[in-house]
N, C-alpha and C positions, 0 to 999 in steps of 0.2 A: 347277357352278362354286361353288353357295352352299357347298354341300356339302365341297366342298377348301377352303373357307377355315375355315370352322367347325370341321373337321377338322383343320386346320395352327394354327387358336389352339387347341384344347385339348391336340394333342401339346407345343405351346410353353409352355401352363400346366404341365401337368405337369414340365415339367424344368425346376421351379423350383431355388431354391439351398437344398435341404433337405441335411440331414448326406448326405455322399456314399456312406458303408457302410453306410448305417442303423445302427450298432451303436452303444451308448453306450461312452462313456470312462471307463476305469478309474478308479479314486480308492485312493486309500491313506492311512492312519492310522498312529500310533504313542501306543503307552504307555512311560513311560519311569521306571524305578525308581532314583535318587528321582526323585521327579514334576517333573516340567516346568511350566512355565508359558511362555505365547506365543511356543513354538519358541524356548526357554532353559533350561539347565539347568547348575548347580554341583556338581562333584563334588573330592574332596580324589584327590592322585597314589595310585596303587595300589589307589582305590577302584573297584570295576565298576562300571561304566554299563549296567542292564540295558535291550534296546530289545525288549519287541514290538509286530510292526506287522503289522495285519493290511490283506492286499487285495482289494479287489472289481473284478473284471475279467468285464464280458457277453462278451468274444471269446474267452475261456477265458485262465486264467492261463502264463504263461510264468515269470516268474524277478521274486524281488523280491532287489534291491542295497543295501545300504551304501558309500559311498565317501569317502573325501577324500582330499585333495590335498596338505596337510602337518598333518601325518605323511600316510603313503602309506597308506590303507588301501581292502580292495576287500573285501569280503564279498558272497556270495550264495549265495543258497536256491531252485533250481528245482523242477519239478513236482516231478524224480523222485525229489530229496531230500526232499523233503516226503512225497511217499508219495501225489502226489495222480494224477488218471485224467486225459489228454487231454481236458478243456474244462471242466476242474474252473471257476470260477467265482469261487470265494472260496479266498485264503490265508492261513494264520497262520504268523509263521518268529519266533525267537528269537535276538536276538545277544547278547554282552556284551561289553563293551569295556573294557579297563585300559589307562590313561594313565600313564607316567610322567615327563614331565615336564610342569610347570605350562604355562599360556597358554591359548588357545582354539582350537577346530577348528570348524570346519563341516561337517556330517555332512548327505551328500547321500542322500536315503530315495528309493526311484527302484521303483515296479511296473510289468514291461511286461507287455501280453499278447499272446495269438497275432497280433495281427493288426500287430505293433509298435509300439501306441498305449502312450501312460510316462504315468503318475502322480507327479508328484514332491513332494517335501515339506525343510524342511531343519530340522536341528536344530542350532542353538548349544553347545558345550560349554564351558562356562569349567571348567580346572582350576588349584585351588590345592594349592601347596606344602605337605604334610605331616608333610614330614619333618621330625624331632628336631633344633635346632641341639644340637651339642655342645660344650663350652667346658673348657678343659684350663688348669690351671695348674701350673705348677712352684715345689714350695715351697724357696725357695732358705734363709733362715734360720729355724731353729727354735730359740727359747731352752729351755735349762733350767731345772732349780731352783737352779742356780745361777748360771746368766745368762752363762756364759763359754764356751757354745759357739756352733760356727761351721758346722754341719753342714747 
């Protein structure tokens, strides 16, 4: 009888509330050309926004995303665009992004892995206005040298 209880508190020790896959959670990073500062970054319309982001996934890598919401954008880079081998581990992917109109977006950075665990991260975009104002005038009187035209 000592025996089954001793027995029944160390099975109940053990199924404590430790992580339930054992596996660690992915993480994800970004570098971003021009540089960022504290998930921010300003770029001028029609300049590229270059992003690489690399991922660390223990369950093996699956697919890292780019998205937003307005403007619509979806980017992604899986293993097998990458080039990498079922349970690769770590990933590096490359976007660039062109804006053409000013305002701000929120760029959702997103790595999942095999086991459908996300890493997420978000980047601020403020874009400004680049373009040229143009200003047009229409020359209605021109004088001459002798001051009596009307042309």
């Amino acid at each position: 009888m000592i025996l089954s209880a001793m027995a029944g508190t160390l099975f109940f020790t053990a199924c404590g509330d430790d992580d339930e896959n054992g596996i660690d959670n992915p993480s994800v990073s970004y570098i971003t050309s021009p540089s960022s500062s504290s998930g921010a970054v300003t770029i001028s319309t029609q300049d590229t926004l270059e992003l690489d982001i690399t991922a660390t996934t223990p369950a093996g890598f699956n697919v890292i995303r780019v998205q937003s919401d307005e403007p619509t954008i979806l980017l992604e880079r899986n293993r097998n665009d990458l080039g990498l081998d079922a349970g690769a581990t770590t990933a590096e992917a490359s976007f660039g992004l062109t804006f053409d109109n000013p305002g701000e977006v929120l760029l959702t950075i997103t790595a999942v892995d095999d086991a459908n665990q996300e890493a997420i991260e978000t980047l601020t975009v403020t874009i400004e206005d680049s373009r040229a104002t143009i200003y047009t005038a229409k020359l209605l009187y021109a004088p001459t040298a002798e001051e009596d035209s009307k042309t």
